[in-house]
Structures are given as structure tokens and as C-alpha cells.
C-alpha positions in Angstrom: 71.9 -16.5 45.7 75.6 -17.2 46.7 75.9 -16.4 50.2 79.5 -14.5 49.3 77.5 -12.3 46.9 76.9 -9.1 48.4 73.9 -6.8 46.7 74.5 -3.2 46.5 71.7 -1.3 45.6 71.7 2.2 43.4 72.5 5.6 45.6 69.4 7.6 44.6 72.0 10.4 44.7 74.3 9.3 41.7 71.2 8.9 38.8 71.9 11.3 36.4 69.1 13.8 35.9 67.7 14.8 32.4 68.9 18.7 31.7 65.2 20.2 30.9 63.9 23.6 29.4 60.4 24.7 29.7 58.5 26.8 26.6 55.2 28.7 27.6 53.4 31.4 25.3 50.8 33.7 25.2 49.7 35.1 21.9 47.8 38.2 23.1 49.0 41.1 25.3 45.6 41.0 27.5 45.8 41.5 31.8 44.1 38.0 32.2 46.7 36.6 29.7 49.5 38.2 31.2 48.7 36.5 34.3 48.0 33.4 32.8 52.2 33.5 31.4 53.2 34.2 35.1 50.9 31.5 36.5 52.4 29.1 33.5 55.8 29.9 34.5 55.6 29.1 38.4 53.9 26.2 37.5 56.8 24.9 35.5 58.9 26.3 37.6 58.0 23.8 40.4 56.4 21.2 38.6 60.0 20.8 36.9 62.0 22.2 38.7 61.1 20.5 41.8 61.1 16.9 39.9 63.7 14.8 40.4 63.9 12.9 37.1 64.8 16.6 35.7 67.2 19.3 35.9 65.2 22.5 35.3 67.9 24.8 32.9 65.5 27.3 31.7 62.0 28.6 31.0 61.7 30.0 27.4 58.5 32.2 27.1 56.8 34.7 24.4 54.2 36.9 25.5 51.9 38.5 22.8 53.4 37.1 19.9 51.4 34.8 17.3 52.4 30.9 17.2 52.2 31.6 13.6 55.0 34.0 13.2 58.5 31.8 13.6 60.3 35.2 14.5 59.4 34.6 18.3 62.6 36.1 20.3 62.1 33.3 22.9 61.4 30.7 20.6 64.4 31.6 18.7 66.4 32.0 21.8 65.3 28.0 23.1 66.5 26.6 19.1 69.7 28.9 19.2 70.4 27.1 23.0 69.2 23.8 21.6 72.0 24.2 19.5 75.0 23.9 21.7 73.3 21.3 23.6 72.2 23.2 26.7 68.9 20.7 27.6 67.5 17.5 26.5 64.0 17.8 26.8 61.3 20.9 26.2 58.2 20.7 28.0 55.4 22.5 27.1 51.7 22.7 27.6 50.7 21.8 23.9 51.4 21.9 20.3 49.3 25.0 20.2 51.6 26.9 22.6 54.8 25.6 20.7 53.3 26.7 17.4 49.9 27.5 15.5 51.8 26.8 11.9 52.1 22.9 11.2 55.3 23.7 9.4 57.2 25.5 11.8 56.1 22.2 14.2 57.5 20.0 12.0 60.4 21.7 11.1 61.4 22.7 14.4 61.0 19.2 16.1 62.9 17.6 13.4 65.7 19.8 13.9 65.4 18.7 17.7 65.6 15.2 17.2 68.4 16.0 14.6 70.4 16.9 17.7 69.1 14.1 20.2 66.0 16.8 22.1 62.5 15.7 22.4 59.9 18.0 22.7 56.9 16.7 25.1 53.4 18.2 24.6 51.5 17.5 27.8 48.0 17.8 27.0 48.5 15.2 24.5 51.1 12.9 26.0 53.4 13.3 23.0 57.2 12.6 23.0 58.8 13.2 20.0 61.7 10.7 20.0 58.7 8.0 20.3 58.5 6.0 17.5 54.7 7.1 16.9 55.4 10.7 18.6 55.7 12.8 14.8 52.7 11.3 13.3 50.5 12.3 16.5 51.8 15.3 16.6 51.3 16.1 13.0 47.8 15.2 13.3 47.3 17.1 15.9 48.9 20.2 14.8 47.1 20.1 11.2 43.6 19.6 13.8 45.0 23.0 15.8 45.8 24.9 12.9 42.7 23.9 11.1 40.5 24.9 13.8 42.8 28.6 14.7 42.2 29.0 10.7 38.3 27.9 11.4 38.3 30.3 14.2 39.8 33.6 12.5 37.6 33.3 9.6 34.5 33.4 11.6 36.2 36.5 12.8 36.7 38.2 9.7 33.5 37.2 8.5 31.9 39.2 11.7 34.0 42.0 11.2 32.8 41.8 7.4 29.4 42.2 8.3 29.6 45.1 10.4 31.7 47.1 7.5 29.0 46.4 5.8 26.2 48.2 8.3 28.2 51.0 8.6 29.3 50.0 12.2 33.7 49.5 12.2 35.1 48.4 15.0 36.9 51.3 15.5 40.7 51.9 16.7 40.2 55.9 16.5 41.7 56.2 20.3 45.1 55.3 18.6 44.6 58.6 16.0 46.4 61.8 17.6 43.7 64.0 18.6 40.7 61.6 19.7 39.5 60.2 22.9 36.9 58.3 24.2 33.8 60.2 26.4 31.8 58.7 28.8 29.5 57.3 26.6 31.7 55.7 24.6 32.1 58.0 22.0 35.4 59.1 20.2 35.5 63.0 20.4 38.7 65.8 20.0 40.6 65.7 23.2 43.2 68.3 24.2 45.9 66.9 21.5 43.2 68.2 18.3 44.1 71.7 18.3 47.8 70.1 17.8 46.7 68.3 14.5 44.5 71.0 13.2 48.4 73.4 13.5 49.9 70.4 11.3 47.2 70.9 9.0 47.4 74.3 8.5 51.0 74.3 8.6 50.8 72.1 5.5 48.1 73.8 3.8 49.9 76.7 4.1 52.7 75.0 1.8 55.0 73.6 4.8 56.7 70.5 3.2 56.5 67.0 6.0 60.2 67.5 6.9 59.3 70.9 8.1 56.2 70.3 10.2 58.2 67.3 11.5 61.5 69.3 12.4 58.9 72.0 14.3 57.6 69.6 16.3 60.8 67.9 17.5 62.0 71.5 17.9 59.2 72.1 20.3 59.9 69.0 22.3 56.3 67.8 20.8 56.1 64.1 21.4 54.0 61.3 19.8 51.2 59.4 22.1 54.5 56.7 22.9 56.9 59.3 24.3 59.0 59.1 20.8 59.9 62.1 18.6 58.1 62.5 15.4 59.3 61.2 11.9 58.4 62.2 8.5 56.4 59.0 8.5 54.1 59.5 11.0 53.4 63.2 10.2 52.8 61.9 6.9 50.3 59.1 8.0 48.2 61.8 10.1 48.0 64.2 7.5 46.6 61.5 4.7 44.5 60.0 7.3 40.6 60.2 6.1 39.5 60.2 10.2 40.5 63.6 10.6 37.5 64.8 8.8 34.9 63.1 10.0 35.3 59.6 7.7 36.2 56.1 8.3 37.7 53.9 5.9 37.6 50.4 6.6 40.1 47.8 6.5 42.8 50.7 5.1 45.1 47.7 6.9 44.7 43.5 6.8 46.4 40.8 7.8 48.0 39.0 5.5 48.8 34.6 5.1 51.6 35.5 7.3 49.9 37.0 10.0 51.4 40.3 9.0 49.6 43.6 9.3 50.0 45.3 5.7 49.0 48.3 4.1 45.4 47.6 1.4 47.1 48.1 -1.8 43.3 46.6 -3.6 44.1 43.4 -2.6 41.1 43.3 -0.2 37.8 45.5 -0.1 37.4 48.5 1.9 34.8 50.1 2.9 34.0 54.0 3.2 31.9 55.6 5.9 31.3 59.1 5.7 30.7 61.8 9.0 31.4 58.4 11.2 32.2 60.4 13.7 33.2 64.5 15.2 35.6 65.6 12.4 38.6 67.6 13.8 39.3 69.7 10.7 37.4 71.1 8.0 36.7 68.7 4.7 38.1 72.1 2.6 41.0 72.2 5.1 41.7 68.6 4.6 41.2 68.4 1.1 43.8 71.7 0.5 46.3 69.2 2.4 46.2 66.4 0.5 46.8 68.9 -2.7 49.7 70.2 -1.4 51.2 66.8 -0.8 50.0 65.6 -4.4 52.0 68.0 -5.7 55.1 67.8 -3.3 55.6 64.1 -4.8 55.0 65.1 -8.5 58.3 67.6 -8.3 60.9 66.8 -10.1 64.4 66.8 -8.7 66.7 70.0 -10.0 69.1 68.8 -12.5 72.8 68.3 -11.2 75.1 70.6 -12.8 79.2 70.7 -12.7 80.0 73.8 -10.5 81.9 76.8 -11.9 85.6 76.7 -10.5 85.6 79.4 -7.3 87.0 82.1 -8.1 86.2 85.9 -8.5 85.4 86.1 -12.2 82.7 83.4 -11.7 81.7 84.7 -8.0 82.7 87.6 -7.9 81.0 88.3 -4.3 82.8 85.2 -2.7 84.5 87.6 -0.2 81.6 89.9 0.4 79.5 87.4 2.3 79.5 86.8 6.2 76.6 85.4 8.5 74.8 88.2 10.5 74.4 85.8 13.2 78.5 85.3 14.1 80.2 88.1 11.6 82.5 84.9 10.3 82.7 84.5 6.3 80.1 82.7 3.9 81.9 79.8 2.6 81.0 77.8 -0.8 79.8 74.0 -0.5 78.5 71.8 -3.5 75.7 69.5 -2.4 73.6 67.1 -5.0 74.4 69.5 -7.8 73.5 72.6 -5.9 75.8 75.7 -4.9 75.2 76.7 -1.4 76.9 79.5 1.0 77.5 78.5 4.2 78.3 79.7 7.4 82.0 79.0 8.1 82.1 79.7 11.7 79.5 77.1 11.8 81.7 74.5 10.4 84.9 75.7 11.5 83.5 75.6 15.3 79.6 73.9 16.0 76.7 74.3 16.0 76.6 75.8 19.7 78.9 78.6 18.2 76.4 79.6 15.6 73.4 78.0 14.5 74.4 79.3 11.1 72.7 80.3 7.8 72.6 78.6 4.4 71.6 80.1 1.3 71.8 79.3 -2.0 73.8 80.9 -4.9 70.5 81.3 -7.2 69.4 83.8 -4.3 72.5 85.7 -4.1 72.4 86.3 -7.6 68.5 87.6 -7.2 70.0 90.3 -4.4 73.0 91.2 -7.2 74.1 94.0 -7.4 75.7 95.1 -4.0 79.6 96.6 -3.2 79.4 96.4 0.2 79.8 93.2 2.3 76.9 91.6 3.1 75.9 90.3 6.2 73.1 87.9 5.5 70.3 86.6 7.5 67.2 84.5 7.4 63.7 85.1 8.0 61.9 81.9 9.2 58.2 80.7 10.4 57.8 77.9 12.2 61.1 76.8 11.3 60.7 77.0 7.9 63.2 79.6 6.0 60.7 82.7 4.3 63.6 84.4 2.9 67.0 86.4 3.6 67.8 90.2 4.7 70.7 91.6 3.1 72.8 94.0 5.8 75.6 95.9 4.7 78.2 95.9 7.0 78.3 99.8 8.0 74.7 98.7 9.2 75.6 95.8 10.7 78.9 97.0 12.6 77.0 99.6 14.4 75.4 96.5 16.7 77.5 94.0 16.5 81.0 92.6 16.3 82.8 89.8 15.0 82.0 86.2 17.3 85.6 85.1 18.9 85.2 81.6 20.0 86.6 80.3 23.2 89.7 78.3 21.5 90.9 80.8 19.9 93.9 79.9 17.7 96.3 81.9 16.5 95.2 84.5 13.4 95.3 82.7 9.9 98.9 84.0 8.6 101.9 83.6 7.1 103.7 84.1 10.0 101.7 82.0 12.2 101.9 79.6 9.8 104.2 79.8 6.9 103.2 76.8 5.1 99.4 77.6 4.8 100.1 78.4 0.7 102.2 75.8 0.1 100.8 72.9 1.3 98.3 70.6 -0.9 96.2 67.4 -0.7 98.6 64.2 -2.4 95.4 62.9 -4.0 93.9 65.6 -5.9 96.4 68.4 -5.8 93.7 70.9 -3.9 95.3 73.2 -1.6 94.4 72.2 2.5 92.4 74.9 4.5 92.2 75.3 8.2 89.7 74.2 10.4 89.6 74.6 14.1 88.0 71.8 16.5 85.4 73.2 19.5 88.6 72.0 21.4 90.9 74.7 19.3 92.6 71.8 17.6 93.8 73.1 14.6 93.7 70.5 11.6 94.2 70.9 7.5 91.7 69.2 5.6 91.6 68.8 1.2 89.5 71.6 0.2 87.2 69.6 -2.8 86.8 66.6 -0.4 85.6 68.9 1.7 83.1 71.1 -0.6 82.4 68.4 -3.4 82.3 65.4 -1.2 84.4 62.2 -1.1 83.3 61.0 -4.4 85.2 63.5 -5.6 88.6 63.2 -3.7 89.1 60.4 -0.5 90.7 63.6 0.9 93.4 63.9 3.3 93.3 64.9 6.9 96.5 66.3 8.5 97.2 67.9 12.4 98.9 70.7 12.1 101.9 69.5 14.5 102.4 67.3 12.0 103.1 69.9 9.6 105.5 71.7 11.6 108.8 70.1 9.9 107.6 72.5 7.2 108.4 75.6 8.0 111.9 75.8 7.3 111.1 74.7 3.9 109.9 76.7 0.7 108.8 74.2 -1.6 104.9 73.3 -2.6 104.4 69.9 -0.3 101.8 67.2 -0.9 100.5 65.4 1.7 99.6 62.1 1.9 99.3 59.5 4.2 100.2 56.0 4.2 100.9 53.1 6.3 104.4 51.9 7.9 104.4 48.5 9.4 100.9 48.6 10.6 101.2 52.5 11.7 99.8 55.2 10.2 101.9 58.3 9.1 101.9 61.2 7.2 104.5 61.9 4.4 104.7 64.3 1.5 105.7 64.5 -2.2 106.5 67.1 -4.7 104.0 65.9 -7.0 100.4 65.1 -6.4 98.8 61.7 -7.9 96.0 62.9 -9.9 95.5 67.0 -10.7 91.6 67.2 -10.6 89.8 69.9 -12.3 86.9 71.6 -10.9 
């Protein structure tokens, strides 16, 4: 070597290291298993992290979720960062742990080396971006999901067999109401005199969404701390258990590893008195009668609603709610004509919880001259039927509810515009309605009763309509906007005249 040539060997500190990310999994939510994760992620966490041909990014994990199921959040969280380039290399213990399904392999680890990432499987010493790496790994993940395949049917198989000799293995400690004993044996606990009050609620011609809004009512929670939904009350009332019987394999997995409900695509097996019933087999047989013939009922037939006024309702301004002393008003919902409470709507819910009643049953308590101050009569939640009080009665107790924000009275003097004022759209005339705040806004009265299909409507604050007073012409109101700003404006035509 030239004695003027100088050698200057690499600084150590100046090799780039590789950006890495580490992928672990655990397919079943077991204790063991659980620890297994957190002993696979310190692992990494030094083995990687502490090596320095790598620079450890992140560890990407999955805990009890199949390797057949492509909809892992990790998983999809390690291809979404793969993505914008955020590591170079995945480690990870084996093919196995990366995936159980040779096509989500393959298609994932092409998409890798698509973007320059290898994937390396340690237990088999695989690097993708090798020349030989694919068809390695494709053998090997066609071996590993030949053998998982191997593996389950054995399983099935088993669990075939003891269907068959009467013996399930049973999951009853999941059904509302049972418990394992000491011995092993799945009795009533303290939750069964809970199911047999759904029963009888429903055998006594409550409809699901009842029994369900009487639980939430009561604060009545499922076994995970959730409120009840028609669903589940609707899955414990059709469940065979409750009297006594098993069936078997009500629920299979399907080719995608998904549970699904046994439609006859696979057998299942019956097992009668398996086990303590909770409720009678009458009891339970009356239920499943009365739901039979909830879903055989055909839906009332919608008809156009008579335009409001006295000669078709001529008792429109003789009905108030007992509960606040505020006038009935009339809403049309899916066909139906219902009297509501109005200072339920005008106010909230807090102000009065209201009555509803329909117009068929108004017609049943025909005739009265009186006003009526209605009522309802309920069970459980569940509306038995109506008291008609006329208002000498009803006066002698009680008075008129005045809410907090009170507003001034509805009048021409207060407001002088209130009969001259319609919606732009539809030509109905706009009614009050008062906010819990005593915010006083005019809304289109058939948006409001007959729904937005009906008219898009037209919502105005009433300081907005306070350049009307002065005048005495028929306004409507529209609203429209100005150079990216709504405003409110008003013609002396509407658009459209609607009839009801």
C-alpha cells in the first residue's frame, strides 16, 4: 500500500439502522395466553429493540382474534403504517402468528414487497425479499393451514360425538338466569325470578319493545353492564334452555370462521329436561304464541288525514293532558292520527312526561261537551287505557303547569303578526313553540305534524319577525342564502299551496 494512503475505517456510529416493526398474536383470550402476548412483546421488545442492526418503530399485536379472520385491528393497523413507509422490516415469530389463511399470507406479503418491506418468519428463517423466500413460505403456510384445518375437524368431530350421547358442551352460564353449583351443575341463580317476570310479562300479551323499555326503565342491566335491546329480550324469550331443553349447535362456525345463526345448513341436535328448567313448558310455550302472532300482524293501512278543523274534529279544542292542563295537539305519524301533549312538545320532557292517544279512541269516548282532561292507565310501562276527566273535576285539584320561561301570553298584542305570517314553501300558517330556554321560535305547522316529506318547512326566531309588526299584510317566510350567509326574507306569495 502507498505509504501517502491513509485508511479510514467506518464510524460504527454513522451505519444506518434498518427502521423495524414487530407483529405478535394470540388467537385465544385465555390467562396463560395472555401472558404468553406480554412475554412475546418484551421479548421483541429487547431482542429488537436492543439490536443494533435495527431500529425498533413499533410492536403490532392481536390478542384473541383468529389468524383466519383478515379484520385484525392490529394487523390492519401494521399494513395501513406499511403504507406511508414507516418500517422496513416485520418480524414475527412464524407464518402461523402472521396468518392461519394461505391467502391473506400471500396477499399481504406481496403487497409488502410491492412497497420494498420484507416480512421475516423466525421459526422458519424466511425473508421475503429472498429470491426463494415466497415459495418457502407458501409451502409452509398451505402445511400450517392444512394441519389448523386437520386440527378443528377433529374438534368438531368430538363435539359431534357428544351431541350425539346426549352430553353438549354446554355454555348455559352465558343464559340470564343460570349459574354453576359446586358440583358443576348449571342451576337458577338470583337473576331467574328476573326471566320468569319477562316471561310472564309476555305471556300476558306485553309486546318485546315493552318488556325491553321496562327494564331499561328499571335501570335493569344485561350480565355486561349494557342496557337491554329488543334483540336480546327477544333471544331470551325464544330460547329453548329456559325450560329445561338443549338444542345443539343452534350456532356454527362458518368457512370464514364466523359464528352464524343454524338456518338447516348444519344438524342440530335436541335434548330434552337437560337440565333445571326455569319456567314452566305451558308458560314457555304461551310465549312463543304470543310472539308467533306479534310477527304475523299486518301493518294498519296509511290513510290521507282529514284537514283539522271543527267539522271533521269537532273536539280539537276540548282536549288537554291531565298531567300539565296544556292542550292536546294533532300529529300525523305513519298514516296514524294521534293527540299529543303540547306542553310536552312545546317545553320537554322534564316539563311533562306527556300523554298520546290516538284519534280512534277519542272517538270510542264520543260524546262529551266538557273539556276533557285525559290520562293514561299503564302496567309495567305498557298503556291499559285512558280516563276521561272533565275539567270541573279536574280543576278542583289541580291547575294549569306554568313553565319556568315563561313567555309572554300567545296574542295579538304580544304579537301582532301571529295570523299573518305563513311558511314560503307550503303556504301553512307558523305556530309558536317555546325552547326549555323560553326561546320563542315559529315553525311550518304540516312540517311539523305531517313530517318533512311533506313540506322541508321553515324555522324562523321570532326577533327575526319583529320588522313585522308595523305591517298588515299576510308574509311568507322563507329563507335563503346571501353570499354564503344565511337570512330570512318574505314574499307575498308562497311557492307551492299544499292541501291537506
Amino acid at each position: 500500500m502507498d505509504k501517502n494512503v491513509i485508511v479510514i475505517p467506518p464510524d460504527e456510529k454513522e451505519k444506518r439502522c434498518i427502521r423495524a416493526a414487530v407483529y405478535c398474536r394470540v388467537s385465544n383470550k385465555h390467562e396463560d395466553l395472555e401472558n404468553s402476548l406480554e412475554n412475546q412483546i418484551s421479548h421483541y421488545r429487547k431482542a429488537v429493540g436492543e439490536d443494533p442492526r435495527y431500529e425498533l418503530t413499533e410492536i403490532y399485536y392481536d390478542f384473541g382474534i383468529s389468524g383466519y379472520k383478515e379484520s385484525r385491528p392490529g394487523f390492519q393497523k401494521m399494513m395501513a403504517d406499511a403504507e406511508t413507509g414507516k418500517f422496513e422490516i416485520i418480524i414475527t415469530k412464524a407464518i402461523t402468528r402472521f396468518a392461519r389463511n394461505t391467502d391473506t399470507v400471500l396477499k399481504a406479503t406481496r403487497r409488502l414487497k410491492e412497497l420494498g418491506i420484507g416480512v421475516f418468519f423466525e421459526l422458519q428463517g424466511i425473508n421475503t425479499l429472498s429470491q426463494e423466500g415466497e415459495l418457502l413460505m407458501t409451502l409452509y403456510a398451505a402445511f400450517g393451514q392444512a394441519e389448523s384445518e386437520g386440527a378443528r375437524m377433529h374438534t368438531l368431530m368430538s363435539i359431534k360425538r357428544r351431541y350425539e350421547n346426549g352430553k353438549p358442551p354446554q355454555q348455559l352460564h352465558r343464559c340470564l338466569g343460570y349459574c354453576k353449583n359446586a358440583d358443576g351443575e348449571f342451576v337458577p341463580d338470583k337473576n331467574a325470578p328476573l326471566v320468569i317476570e319477562m316471561f310472564e310479562m309476555a305471556a300476558d300479551g306485553f309486546t318485546v319493545g315493552q318488556i325491553t323499555n321496562y327494564l331499561n326503565a328499571k335501570g335493569i342491566k344485561t350480565q355486561n353492564g349494557k342496557k337491554y335491546c329488543r334483540t336480546g329480550v327477544t333471544r331470551i324469550l325464544r330460547n329453548a334452555a329456559y325450560k329445561g331443553d338443549f338444542i345443539c349447535q343452534r350456532y356454527y362456525v362458518d368457512e370464514n370462521r364466523r359464528l352464524v345463526l343454524n338456518r338447516g345448513e348444519k344438524q342440530m341436535y335436541y335434548i330434552e329436561e337437560d337440565h333445571i328448567p326455569i319456567v314452566t313448558r305451558q308458560l314457555w310455550d304461551a310465549v312463543q304464541q304470543a310472539l308467533d302472532a306479534a310477527t304475523r300482524k299486518v301493518a294498519p293501512t296509511k290513510s290521507k288525514p282529514l284537514p283539522l278543523n271543527d267539522e271533521n274534529y269537532p273536539y280539537r279544542n276540548k282536549l288537554f293532558c291531565a298531567k300539565c292542563g296544556h292542550r292536546l295537539s294533532r300529529a300525523v305519524r305513519a298514516g296514524r292520527v294521534l293527540w299529543e301533549c303540547n306542553g310536552k312538545g312545546r317545553f320537554s320532557q322534564e316539563f311533562c312526561s306527556g300523554v298520546i292517544i290516538t284519534d280512534d279512541e277519542i272517538r270510542e269516548a264520543l260524546p262529551f261537551e266538557e273539556k276533557q282532561y285525559i290520562s293514561a292507565r299503564e302496567d309495567r310501562g305498557r298503556i291499559t287505557g285512558f280516563d276521561f276527566i272533565p275539567e270541573s273535576e279536574w280543576s278542583i285539584c289541580h291547575k294549569k303547569k306554568i313553565h319556568h320561561a315563561a313567555v309572554p301570553e300567545l296574542s295579538e298584542e304580544n304579537y301582532p303578526y301571529m295570523n299573518r305570517i305563513f311558511c314560503k314553501y307550503c303556504g301553512s300558517r307558523l305556530r309558536r313553540i317555546i325552547s326549555n330556554a323560553g326561546k320563542v321560535t315559529w315553525i311550518c305547522d304540516n312540517s311539523s305534524r305531517l313530517g318533512k316529506a311533506y313540506c322541508k318547512g321553515i324555522r324562523v326566531p321570532d326577533e327575526k319577525l319583529q320588522p313585522l309588526r308595523e305591517l298588515t299584510i299576510d308574509a311568507y317566510i322563507g329563507k335563503e342564502k346571501k353570499n354564503g350567509k344565511e337570512s330570512y326574507g318574505y314574499s307575498r306569495k308562497p311557492d307551492k299551496q299544499k292541501k291537506q
